[in-house]
MINUKOL-828135 format. One record per residue (C-alpha): residue number from 1; y, x, z. Coordinates in nm, 4 decimals. Layout:
N
 num        y        x        z
 NUM        Y        X        Z
...
! end
This chain:
73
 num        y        x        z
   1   2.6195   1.5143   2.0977
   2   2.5445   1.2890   2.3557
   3   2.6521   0.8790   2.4399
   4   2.9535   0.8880   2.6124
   5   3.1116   1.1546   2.3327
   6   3.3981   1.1028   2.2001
   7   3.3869   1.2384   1.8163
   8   3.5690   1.1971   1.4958
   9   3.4120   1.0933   1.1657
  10   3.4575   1.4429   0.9250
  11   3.3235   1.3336   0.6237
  12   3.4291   1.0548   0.3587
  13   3.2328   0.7175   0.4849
  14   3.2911   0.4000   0.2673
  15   3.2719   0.1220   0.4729
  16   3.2661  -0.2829   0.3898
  17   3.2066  -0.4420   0.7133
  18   3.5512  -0.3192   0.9040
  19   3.7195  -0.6262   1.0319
  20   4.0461  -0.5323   0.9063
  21   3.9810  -0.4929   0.5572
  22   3.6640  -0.7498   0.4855
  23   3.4803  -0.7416   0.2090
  24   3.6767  -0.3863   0.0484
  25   3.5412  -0.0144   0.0487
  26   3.7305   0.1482   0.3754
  27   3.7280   0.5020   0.3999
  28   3.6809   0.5808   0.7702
  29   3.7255   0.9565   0.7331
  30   3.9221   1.0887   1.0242
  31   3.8624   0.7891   1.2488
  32   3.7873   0.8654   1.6097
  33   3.5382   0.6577   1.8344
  34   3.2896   0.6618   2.1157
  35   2.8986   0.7005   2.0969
  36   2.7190   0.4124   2.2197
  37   2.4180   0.4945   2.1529
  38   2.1293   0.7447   2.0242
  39   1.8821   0.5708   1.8732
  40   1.5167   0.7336   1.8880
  41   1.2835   0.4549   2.0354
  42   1.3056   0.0907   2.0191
  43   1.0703  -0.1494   2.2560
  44   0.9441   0.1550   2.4015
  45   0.8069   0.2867   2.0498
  46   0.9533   0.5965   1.8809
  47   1.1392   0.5330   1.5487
  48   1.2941   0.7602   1.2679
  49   1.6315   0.5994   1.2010
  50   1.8422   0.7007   0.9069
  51   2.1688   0.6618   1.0765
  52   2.0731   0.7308   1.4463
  53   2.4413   0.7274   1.5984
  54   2.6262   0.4345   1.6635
  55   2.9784   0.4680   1.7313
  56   3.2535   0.2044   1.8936
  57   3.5513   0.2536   1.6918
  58   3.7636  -0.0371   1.8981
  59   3.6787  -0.3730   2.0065
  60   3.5102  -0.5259   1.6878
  61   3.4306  -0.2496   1.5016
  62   3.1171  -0.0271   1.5077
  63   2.9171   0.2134   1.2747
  64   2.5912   0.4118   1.2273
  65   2.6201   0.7357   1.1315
  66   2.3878   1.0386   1.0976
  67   2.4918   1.3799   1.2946
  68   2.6287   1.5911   1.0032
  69   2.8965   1.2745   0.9227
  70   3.0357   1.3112   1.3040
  71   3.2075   1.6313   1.5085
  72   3.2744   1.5995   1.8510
  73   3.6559   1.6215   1.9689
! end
């Protein structure tokens, strides 16, 4: 998996901070998206993030996801 990707969320993800439902659980399972970004370093320094994908869903919506949550399409 690489940025650029386009990939499809396989397993159930609760979400609360999808613009269209606010403030509710939101499954996201089946969604598809682009990957924006791997995170491994920030300011130059290596990290170990949790959730090390991020993925563009459409304009205002985004996620963080870890590998095993995301297949590519």
């Amino acid at each position: 998996m690489k940025v650029g990707d386009r990939v499809r969320v396989k397993t159930s993800v609760i979400v609360y901070h999808n613009p269209a439902h606010r403030n509710e659980p939101f499954d996201i399972k089946g969604m598809e998206g682009e990957v924006m970004a791997i995170v491994t370093e920030w300011q130059g320094r290596p990290v170990s993030a949790n959730l090390p994908i991020q993925v563009k869903f459409d304009k205002k919506f985004r996620g963080h996801f870890r590998e095993d949550e995301l297949e590519v399409v």
